[in-house]
C-alpha positions as CSV (number, residue, x, y, z in Angstrom):
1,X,-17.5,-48.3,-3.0
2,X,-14.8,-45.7,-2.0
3,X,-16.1,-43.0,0.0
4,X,-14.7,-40.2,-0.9
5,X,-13.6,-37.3,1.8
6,X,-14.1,-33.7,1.9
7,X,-11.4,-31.7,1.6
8,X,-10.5,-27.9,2.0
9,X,-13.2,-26.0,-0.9
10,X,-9.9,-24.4,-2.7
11,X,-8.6,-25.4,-6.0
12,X,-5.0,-26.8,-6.7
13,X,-2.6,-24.3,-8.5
14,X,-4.1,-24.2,-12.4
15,X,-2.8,-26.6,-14.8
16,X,-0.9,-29.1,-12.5
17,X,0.6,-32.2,-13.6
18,X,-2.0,-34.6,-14.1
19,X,-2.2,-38.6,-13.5
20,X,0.5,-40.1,-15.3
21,X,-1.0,-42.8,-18.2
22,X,-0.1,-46.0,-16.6
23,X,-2.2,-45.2,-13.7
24,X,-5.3,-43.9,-15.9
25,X,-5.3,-47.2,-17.7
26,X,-5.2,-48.8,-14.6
27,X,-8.2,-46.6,-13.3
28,X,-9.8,-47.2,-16.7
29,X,-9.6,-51.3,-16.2
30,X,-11.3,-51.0,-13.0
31,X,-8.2,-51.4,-10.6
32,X,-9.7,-50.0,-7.1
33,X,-6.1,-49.1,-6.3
34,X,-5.6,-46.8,-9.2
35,X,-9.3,-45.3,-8.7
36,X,-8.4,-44.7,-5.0
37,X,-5.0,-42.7,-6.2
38,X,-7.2,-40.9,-9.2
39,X,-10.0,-40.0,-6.0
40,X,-6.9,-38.6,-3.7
41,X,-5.6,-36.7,-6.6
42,X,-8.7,-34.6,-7.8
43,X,-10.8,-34.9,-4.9
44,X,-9.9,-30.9,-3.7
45,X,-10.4,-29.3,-7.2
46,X,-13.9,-31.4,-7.2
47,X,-15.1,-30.3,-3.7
48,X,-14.4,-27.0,-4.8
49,X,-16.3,-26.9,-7.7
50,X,-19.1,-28.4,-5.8
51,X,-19.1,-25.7,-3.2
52,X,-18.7,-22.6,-5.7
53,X,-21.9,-24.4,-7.9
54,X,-23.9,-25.3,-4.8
55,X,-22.7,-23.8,-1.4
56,X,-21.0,-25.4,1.5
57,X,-22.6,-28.2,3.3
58,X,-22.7,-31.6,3.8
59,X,-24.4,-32.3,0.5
60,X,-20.6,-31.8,-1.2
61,X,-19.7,-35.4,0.2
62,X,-22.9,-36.6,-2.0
63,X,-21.9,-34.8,-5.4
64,X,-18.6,-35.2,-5.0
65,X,-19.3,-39.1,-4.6
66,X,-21.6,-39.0,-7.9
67,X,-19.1,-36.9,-9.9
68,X,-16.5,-39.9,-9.0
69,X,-18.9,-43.0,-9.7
70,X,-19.6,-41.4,-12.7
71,X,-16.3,-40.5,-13.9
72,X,-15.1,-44.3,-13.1
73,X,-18.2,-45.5,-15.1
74,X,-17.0,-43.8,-17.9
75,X,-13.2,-43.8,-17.6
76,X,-13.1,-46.4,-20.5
77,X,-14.6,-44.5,-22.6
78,X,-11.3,-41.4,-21.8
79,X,-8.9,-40.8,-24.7
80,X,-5.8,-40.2,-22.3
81,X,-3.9,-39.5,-26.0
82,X,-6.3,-36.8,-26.5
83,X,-6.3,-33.2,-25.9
84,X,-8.7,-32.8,-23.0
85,X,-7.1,-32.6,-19.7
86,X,-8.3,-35.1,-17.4
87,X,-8.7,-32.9,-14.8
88,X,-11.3,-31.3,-17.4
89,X,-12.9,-34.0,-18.3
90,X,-13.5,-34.8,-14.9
91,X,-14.6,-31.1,-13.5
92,X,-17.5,-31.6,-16.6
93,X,-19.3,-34.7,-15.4
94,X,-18.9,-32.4,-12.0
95,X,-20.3,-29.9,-13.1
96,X,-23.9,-31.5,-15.0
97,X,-24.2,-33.2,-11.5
98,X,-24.1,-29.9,-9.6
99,X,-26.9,-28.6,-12.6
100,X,-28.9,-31.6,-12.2
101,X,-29.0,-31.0,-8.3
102,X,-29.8,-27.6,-8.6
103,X,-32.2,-28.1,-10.8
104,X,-34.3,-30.1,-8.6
105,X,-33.2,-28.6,-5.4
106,X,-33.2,-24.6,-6.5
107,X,-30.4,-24.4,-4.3
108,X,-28.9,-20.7,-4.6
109,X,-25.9,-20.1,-2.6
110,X,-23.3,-17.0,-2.8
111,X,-20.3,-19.0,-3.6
112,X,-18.0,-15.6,-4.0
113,X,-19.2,-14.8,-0.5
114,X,-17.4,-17.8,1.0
115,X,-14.5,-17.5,-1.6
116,X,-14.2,-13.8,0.0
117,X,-14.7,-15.1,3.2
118,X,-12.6,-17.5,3.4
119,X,-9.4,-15.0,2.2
120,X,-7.1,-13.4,4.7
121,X,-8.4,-9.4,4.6
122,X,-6.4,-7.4,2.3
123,X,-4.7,-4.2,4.4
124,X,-4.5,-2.7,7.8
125,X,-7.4,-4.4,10.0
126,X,-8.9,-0.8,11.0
127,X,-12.3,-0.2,12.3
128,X,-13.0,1.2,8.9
129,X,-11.3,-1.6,6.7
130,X,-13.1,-4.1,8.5
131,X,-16.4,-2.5,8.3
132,X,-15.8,-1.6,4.2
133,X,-15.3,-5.5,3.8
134,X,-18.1,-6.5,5.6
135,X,-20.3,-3.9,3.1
136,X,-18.2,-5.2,0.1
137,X,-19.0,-9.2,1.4
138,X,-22.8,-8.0,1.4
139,X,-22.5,-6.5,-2.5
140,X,-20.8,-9.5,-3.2
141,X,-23.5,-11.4,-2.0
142,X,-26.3,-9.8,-3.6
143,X,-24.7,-9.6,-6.7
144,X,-23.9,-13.4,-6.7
145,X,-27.2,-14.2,-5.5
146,X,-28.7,-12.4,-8.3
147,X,-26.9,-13.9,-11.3
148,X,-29.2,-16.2,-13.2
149,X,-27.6,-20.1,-12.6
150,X,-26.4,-20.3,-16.6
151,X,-24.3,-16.9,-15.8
152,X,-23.2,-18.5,-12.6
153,X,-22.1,-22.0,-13.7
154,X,-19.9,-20.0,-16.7
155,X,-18.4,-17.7,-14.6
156,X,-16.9,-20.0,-11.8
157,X,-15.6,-22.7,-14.5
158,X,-13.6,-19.6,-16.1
159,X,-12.5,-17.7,-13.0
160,X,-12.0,-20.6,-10.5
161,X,-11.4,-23.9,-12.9
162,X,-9.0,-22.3,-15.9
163,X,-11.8,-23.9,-18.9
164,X,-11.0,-22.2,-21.7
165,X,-14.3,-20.8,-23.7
166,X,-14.3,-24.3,-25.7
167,X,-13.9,-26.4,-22.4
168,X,-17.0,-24.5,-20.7
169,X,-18.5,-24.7,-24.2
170,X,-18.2,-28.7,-24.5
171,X,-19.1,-28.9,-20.6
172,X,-22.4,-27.0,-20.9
173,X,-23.0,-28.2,-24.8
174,X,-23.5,-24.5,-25.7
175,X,-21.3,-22.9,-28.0
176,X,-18.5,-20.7,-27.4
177,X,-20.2,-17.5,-28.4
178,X,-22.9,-18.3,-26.2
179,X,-20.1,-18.9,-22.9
180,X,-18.6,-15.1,-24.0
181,X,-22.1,-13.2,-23.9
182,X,-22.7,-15.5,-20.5
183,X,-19.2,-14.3,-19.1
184,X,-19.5,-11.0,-19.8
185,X,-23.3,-10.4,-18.9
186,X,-22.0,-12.0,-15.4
187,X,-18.8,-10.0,-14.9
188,X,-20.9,-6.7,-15.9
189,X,-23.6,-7.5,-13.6
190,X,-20.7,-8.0,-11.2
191,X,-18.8,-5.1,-11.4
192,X,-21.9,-2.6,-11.4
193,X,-22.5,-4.3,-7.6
194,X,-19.2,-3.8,-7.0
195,X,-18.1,-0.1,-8.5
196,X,-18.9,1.8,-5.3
197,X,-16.6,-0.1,-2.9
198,X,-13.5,0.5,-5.8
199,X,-11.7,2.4,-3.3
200,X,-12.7,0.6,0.1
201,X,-9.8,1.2,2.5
């Protein structure tokens, strides 16, 4: 099987190109040459779903391994003519394997911790900016912490993945106005935790 390698946990600019058609049908007749391209191609916008669901760790090699033997499983089954992105379709099977893992793990990580984190600080490093961001890294943590999984899973497709409300919709088989009341209940809950540090130097 191709083992599939971790890559940096940050998503490729939104909406680029995706694999051309000749090379999906190849993937889709079982060519391990094509699936190896198709791995290579989506494997940094996978990990980093993995890691925004779930938390670092070594455990992303794992999902990030199921997500792919799934997808090539049912690559026959992909409507390339379609109007889903690939890159869509994909990030879906990814996501119901991070749900199913977390389901029987109750892993809770604070994914926009390490997004924060992991972001060159804003501003002058000053004794006082730097100690603002560490209070702002702990509200973000909290808060993160304390958003029920459903709010969670919503939120990072639409803020970190580009799914529309109809792509998060189709991923979690909920309807769309059932994604907005998600998305909003998260990014309220958010920005109460956040409100005091609006003006952190």
């Amino acid at each position: 099987m191709l083992r599939v390698f971790q890559g940096e946990a940050a998503s490729p600019p939104a909406r680029e190109p995706e694999l051309d058609a000749g090379l999906l049908a190849r993937c889709a007749a079982g060519d391990p040459e094509a699936f190896r391209a198709f791995v290579e191609r989506y494997q940094v916008v996978v990990f980093a779903l993995m890691s925004r669901l779930t938390g670092r760790g070594p455990h992303l090699e794992d999902l990030a391994q199921e997500t792919f033997v799934r997808a090539y499983r049912a690559l026959p089954g992909f409507d390339g003519s379609g109007s889903a992105r690939l890159s869509t379709w994909l990030l879906t099977i990814g996501t119901r394997v991070a749900i199913d893992v977390r389901r029987k793990s109750n892993r809770s990580k604070a994914y926009l911790l390490e997004v924060l984190q992991s972001a060159p600080p804003a501003g002058p490093a000053t004794p006082e900016h730097l100690f603002a961001r560490r209070e702002l890294i702990g509200a973000i943590q909290r808060a993160a912490g304390e958003l029920p999984e459903h709010q969670r899973v919503a939120f990072v497709l639409s803020e970190f993945h580009d799914f529309s409300l109809r792509e998060i919709a189709e991923a979690l088989g909920i309807s769309e106005g059932t994604v907005k009341t998600r998305l909003f209940r998260a990014r309220q809950k958010l920005a109460c935790a956040l409100a005091p540090y609006e003006e952190w130097p």
